[in-house]
Structures are given as C-alpha cells and as structure tokens.
C-alpha positions in Angstrom: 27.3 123.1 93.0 29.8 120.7 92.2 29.8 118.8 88.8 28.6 115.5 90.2 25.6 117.4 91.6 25.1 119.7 88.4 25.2 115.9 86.3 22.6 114.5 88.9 20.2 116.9 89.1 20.3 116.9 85.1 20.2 113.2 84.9 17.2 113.1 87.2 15.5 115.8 85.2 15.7 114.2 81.8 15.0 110.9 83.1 12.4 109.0 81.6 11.6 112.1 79.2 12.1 112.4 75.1 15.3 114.4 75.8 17.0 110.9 76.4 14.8 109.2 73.6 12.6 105.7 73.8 11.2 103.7 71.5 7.4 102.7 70.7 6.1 99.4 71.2 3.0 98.1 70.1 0.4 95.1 70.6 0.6 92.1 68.0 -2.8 91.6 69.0 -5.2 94.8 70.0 -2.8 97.2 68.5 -2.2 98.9 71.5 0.5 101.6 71.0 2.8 103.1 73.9 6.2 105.1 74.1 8.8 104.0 76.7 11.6 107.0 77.0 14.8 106.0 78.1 16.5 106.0 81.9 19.2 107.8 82.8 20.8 105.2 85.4 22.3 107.8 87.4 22.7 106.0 91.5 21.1 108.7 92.6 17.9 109.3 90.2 14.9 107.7 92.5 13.1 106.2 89.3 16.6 104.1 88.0 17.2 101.6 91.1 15.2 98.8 91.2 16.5 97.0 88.1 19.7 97.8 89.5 18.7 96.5 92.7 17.2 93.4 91.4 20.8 92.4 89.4 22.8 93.0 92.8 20.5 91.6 95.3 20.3 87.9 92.7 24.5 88.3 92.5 24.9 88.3 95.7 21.8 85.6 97.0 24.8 82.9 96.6 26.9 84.6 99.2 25.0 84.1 102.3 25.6 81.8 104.5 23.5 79.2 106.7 23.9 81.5 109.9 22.5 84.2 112.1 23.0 87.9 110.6 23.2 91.0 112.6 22.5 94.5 111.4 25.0 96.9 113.0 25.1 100.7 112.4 28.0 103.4 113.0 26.9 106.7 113.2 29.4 110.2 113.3 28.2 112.6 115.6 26.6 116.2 113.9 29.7 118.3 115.0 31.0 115.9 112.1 28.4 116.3 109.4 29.9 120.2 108.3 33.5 118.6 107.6 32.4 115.9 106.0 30.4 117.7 103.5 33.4 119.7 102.4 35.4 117.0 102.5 33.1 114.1 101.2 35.7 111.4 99.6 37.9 111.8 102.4 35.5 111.7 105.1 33.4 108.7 104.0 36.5 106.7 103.2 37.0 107.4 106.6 34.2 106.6 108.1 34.7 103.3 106.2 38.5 102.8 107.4 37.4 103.4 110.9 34.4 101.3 110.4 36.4 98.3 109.4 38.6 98.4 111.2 37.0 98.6 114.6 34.7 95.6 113.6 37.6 93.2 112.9 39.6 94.0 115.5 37.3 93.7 118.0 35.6 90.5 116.4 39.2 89.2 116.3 39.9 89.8 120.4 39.1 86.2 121.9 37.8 87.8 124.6 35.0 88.6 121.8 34.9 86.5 119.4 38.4 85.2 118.8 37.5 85.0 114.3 38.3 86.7 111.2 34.8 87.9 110.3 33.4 89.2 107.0 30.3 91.8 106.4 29.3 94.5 104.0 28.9 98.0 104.5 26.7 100.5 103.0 26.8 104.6 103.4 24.5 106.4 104.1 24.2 110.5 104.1 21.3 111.5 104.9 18.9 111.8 107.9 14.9 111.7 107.3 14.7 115.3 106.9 17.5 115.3 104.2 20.2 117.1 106.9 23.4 115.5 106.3 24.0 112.9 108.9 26.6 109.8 107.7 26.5 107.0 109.0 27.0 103.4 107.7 25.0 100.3 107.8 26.5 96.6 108.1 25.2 93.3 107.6 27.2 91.2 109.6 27.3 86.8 109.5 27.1 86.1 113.2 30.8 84.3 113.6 33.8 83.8 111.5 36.6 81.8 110.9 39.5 80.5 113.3 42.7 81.9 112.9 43.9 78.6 111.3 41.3 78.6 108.9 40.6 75.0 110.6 36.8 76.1 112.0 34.4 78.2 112.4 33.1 80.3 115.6 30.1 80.9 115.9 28.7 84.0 118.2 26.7 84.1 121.2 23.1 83.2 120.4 21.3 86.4 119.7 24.3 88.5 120.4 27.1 89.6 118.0 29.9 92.1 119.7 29.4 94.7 122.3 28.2 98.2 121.3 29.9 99.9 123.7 33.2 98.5 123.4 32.5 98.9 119.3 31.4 102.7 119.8 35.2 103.5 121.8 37.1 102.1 119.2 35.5 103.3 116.7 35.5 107.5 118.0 39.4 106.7 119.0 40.0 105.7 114.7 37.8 108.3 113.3 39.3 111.0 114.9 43.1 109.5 114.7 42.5 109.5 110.9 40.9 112.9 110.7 44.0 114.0 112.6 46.3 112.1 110.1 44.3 113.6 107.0 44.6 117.6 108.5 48.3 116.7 109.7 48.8 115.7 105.5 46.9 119.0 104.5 44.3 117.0 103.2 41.1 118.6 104.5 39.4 122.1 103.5 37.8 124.8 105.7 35.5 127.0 104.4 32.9 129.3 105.4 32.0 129.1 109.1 34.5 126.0 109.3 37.5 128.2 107.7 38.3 129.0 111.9 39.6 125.0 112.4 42.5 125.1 109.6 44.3 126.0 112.6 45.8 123.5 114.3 45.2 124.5 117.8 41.4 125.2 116.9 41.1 121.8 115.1 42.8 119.9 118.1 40.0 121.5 120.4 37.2 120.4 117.6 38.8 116.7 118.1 38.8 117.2 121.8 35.0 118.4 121.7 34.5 115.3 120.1 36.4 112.9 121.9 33.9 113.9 125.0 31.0 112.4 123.2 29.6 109.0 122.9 29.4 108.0 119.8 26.4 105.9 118.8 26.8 102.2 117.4 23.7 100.4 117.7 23.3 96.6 117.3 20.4 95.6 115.7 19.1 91.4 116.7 19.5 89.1 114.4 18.0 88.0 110.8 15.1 85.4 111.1 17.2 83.7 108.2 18.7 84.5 104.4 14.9 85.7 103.3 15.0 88.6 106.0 19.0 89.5 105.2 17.7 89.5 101.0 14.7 92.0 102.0 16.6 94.2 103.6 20.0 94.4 101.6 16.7 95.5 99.1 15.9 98.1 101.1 19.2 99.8 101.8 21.8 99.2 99.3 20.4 101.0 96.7 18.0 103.7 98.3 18.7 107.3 97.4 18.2 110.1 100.0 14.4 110.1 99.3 12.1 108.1 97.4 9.2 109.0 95.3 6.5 107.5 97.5 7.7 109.9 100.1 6.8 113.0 98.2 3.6 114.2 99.0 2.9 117.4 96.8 4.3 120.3 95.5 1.9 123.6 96.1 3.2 127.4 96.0 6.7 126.9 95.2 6.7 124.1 98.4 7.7 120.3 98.6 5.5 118.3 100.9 7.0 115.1 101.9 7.1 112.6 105.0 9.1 111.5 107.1 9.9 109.6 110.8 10.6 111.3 113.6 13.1 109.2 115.5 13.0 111.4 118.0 9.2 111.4 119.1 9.1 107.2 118.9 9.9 106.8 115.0 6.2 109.2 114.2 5.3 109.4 111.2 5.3 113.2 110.2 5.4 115.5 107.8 7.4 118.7 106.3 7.3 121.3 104.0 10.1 122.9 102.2 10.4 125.7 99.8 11.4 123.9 96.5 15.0 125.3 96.4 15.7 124.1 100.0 14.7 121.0 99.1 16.8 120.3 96.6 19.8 121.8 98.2 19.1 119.2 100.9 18.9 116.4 98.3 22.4 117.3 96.4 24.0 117.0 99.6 24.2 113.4 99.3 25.6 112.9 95.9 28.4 111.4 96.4 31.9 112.1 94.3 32.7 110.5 91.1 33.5 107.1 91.7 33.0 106.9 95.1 31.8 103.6 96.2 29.5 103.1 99.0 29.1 99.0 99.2 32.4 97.8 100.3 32.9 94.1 101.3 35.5 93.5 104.0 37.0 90.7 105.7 36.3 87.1 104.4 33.8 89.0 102.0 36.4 91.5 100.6 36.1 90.9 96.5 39.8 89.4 96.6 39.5 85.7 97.5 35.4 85.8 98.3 34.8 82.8 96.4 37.6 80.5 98.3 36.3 81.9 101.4 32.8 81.5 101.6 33.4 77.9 100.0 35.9 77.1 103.4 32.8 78.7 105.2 30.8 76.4 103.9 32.8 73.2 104.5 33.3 74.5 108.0 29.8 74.9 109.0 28.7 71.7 106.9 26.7 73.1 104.0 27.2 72.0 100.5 28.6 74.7 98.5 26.1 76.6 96.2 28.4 79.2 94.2 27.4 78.8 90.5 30.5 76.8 89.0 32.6 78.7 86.1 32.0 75.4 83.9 28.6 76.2 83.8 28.5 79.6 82.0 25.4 81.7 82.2 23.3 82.1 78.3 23.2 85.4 77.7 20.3 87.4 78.1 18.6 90.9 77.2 17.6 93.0 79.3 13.9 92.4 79.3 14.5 88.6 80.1 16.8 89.4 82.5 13.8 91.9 84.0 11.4 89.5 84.1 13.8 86.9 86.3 14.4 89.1 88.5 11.4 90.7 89.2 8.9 88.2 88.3 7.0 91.2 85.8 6.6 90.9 81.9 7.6 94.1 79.6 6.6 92.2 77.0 2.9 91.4 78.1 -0.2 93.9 76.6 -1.1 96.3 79.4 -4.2 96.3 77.7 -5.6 93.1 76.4 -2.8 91.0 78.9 -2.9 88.6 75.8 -0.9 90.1 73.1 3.0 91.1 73.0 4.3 94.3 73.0 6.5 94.5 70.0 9.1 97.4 69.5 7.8 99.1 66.0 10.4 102.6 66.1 13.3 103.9 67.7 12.6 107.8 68.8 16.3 109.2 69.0 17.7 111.2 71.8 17.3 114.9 70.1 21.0 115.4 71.8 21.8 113.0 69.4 21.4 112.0 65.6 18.3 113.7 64.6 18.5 116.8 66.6 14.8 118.1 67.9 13.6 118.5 64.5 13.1 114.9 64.4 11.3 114.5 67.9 9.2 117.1 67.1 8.2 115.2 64.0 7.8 112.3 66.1 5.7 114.2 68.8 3.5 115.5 66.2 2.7 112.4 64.6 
C-alpha cells in the first residue's frame, strides 16, 4: 500500500473512536450525559463528508446562474483502468486536461456553440462494484459567453453539444497526452503491464485503443438551480462507497449493494471476502494533494467573480455574489452546522428542551495524557 492509503485506512479506523478523543456534553436540564469522539476529516472516510459537503455546496449556491444545466460524463475505457492505477496523479490530471479541453474547444466551434463556456468537473474512480473505472462528471451552464465578452449564447433548448463529436476529441487528447507522458518517461509498468515500457508495445496499446469508442454521455438538462444544488450533493463529495450501502459483515465477508448498469441499473447485491474488499476500496484514494473538483473556463478560480458578474449583466439578472463590504461574523462550528443543515447539536436528544453543554475534554491518548488518562476516563 502506498502511504496515502496506509493514512486512510487508519483515519477511517480511528474515526469517531476515543483514539482521536471527544469531549462530553451534558443537559442543563435532564442531565443527560453523552460522549461525542472526534472525526478524522480524511476525503475519503464515509462518516466525515457531509459537513464538508454542506460548507461547499452553501459557497458555491451564489455561483449558479439563471440557466439550463447539463450533466455530461467522460468515461476511459477499462484497457485504461490498469495504467491509471499505477500512474494515478498523472492519469487523472489527464483525464482532466483532455476533459477540458475537448469541452471548450468544441463549445467554442460556431458550428456548436460559438462561446467561451464554464463548468466543473468532478473525478470519479470507481465503478459500483469498487473495480477501478475513472471517469469524470461535469455540470455544465447551457451557453457561454461571446468571444467579445459583449453577450451571451445560449444553447439549443434541451441540447448542449454533440456526444459523439465530444467522445472523438476527447479519445484523440487522452491518448496524445499518454503518448507525450511515456515519450517524457513519465509513466511506470509494473507487473502484467511491465510488457508496454516498450515503445513499440505501448504504440500497439494506443492503437487498441484508438479502435474503440469511447463513451461520453449527455445527460438533459437541470429542472433549475434546486436540481443542479441536489446533485452537486450527491457527487462532489461521495467516497467509493457509502455506509448505507453496506449490508453485513458475516464469516470474514462484506455484504453490500449495488446497481447493475448492465441488467437495466438492478439493484443487486455482492459479497466479498473482507480483505478484497478493502483492497477494492484503497484503489480509489487518491494522491496527496490531488484535487478532484476543478473549475474551468469562465468558472476557473482566477477571475470567477468578474465573470459570473458579466454573466449576469448579459443574461439580465441582478448580481447576487455576497459583497466584500459586507464581511461575514464569524461563527463556530456548531452554528455554522446548524445553517447549513438545518439540525441542532446543541438541542437534548432526550428531553428536546434542554441544551447540551460541553462539561470535559477527553484527550486524544496519542496526545497529552497518553492512555492512562482515557482509561481513567473510560472507567469512570
């Protein structure tokens, strides 16, 4: 394993345990006790996200724009997925080069669209069974601006670019770049795969590929911003599996489910022994660093703010970016919780009267303290 997996699978193991420590809290009017232990906020831990999620979905609720979105998704073929995996920061930067790439330029052909578009992207790794399958996932404003800056064009109703057209372009970058990333000695081969670090055998991988189609798939458009909100939810912060997923663990196996898209997206399930199971689920850590939301275009992070406002003058719509005169108070975390997801951590699970007030501080035992104090704690 590499170290990012080693420090996943021991964030995800601690998490929410007394190895990272907590603190007890206790009703100011039933005296109801209870100990909260502390997250570990690793992006892939399954129990870490949704605060996180909360706090990028309510940052970015200002960005969208009063028009239709589309939902478009590039996917590598498998021959891909074994190169990828021992390449991973190359590959999925990539996959996100190509990506970009083939949207804009395409978008920006005015026998498309003729505008300079802006979307995000989000990576994904993983397949419903856990197999390694990359592919990313865009959210899309349906038209962009003129190349003056003067308007803004919008799409065909109900239609954004053509798939097919998008899925030639895109194959042709990929596998230039792959090509340019072997040519700079950039790639590894090991294992089964050690065969293509020769040229002539990895020109014939790239010409295996080149006979395939690769898939592109266009979803229709948003019903409006409410739709584009619940699904950003849904995708930019999932991990490879979720808990609600996980069905049992019995005789050293992991029961989970999953949907067949194959047999008309059927719900199904599968059982794994435990260690293949979480060898599946450490292939998609990512490397240190790595980030998989990326904003391109009129949304890149440079100059987002000045664009979206010319957006917004274009299409007519007063401009509702917070203004930097009007600097946010600063809140805690709890408060900041409870606007964001509309539930109190300060509220008596109990009597749903009284506040929960923190009484102690129970130390990480890796810390100050050392286990002798959190087994005094866990005695008392």
């Amino acid at each position: 394993m590499s170290s990012e997996q080693r420090r996943a699978m021991h964030s995800i193991e601690v998490c929410r345990t007394a190895a990272l420590g907590g603190h007890v809290d206790q009703c100011d009017r039933c005296g109801y006790r209870t100990i909260t232990y502390n997250s570990c906020r690793d992006r892939h831990c399954p129990k870490c996200q949704s605060l996180a999620r909360a706090k990028w979905l309510e940052d970015h609720r200002a960005q969208l724009l009063a028009v239709a979105y589309f939902h478009v998704v590039f996917t590598v073929p498998n021959m891909i997925a074994p190169i990828a995996l021992q390449n991973r920061r190359i590959v999925y930067n990539i996959l996100f080069r190509a990506v970009s790439e083939t949207l804009r330029r395409i978008a920006a052909d005015p026998k498309h669209l003729g505008a300079k578009i802006g979307f995000l992207a989000v990576l994904h790794t993983w397949g419903q069974n856990l197999h390694a399958h990359p592919h990313i996932h865009c959210v899309v404003p349906g038209g962009g601006l003129s190349p003056d800056d003067r308007r803004w064009i919008h799409s065909r109703n109900g239609f954004f670019l053509p798939v097919r057209v998008l899925s030639r372009l895109f194959r042709g970058l990929f596998l230039s770049h792959l090509q340019q990333a072997f040519d700079a000695a950039k790639l590894e081969f090991h294992g089964t795969l050690a065969g293509l670090s020769n040229p002539e055998a990895f020109k014939r991988f790239l010409k295996r590929c080149r006979k395939n189609e690769w898939v592109v798939y266009s979803k229709p458009p948003f019903g409006g911003p409410a739709q584009v909100l619940d699904y950003l939810g849904r995708y930019t912060h999932r991990v490879a599996i979720s808990n609600d997923r996980l069905l049992s663990l019995d005789n050293g196996e992991v029961t989970f489910r999953y949907k067949d898209y194959k047999d008309g997206n059927r719900q199904k399930t599968m059982a794994l022994d435990a260690d293949e199971f979480i060898r599946r689920f450490l292939l998609h850590v990512l490397p240190s660093g790595f980030v998989r939301i990326r904003h391109y275009g009129f949304l890149a992070n440079r100059g987002r703010a000045a664009n979206l406002a010319l957006c917004r003058t274009l299409l007519g719509v007063a401009d509702s970016s917070p203004q930097p005169s009007q600097p946010e108070l600063p809140q805690d975390w709890k408060t900041r919780y409870e606007m964001l997801t509309g539930k109190s951590l300060d509220l008596c699970p109990a009597c749903r009267q009284g506040c929960m007030i923190q009484v102690e501080i129970i130390p990480s035992p890796w810390h100050r303290g050392g286990w002798r104090s959190q087994c005094a704690i866990d005695s008392s």
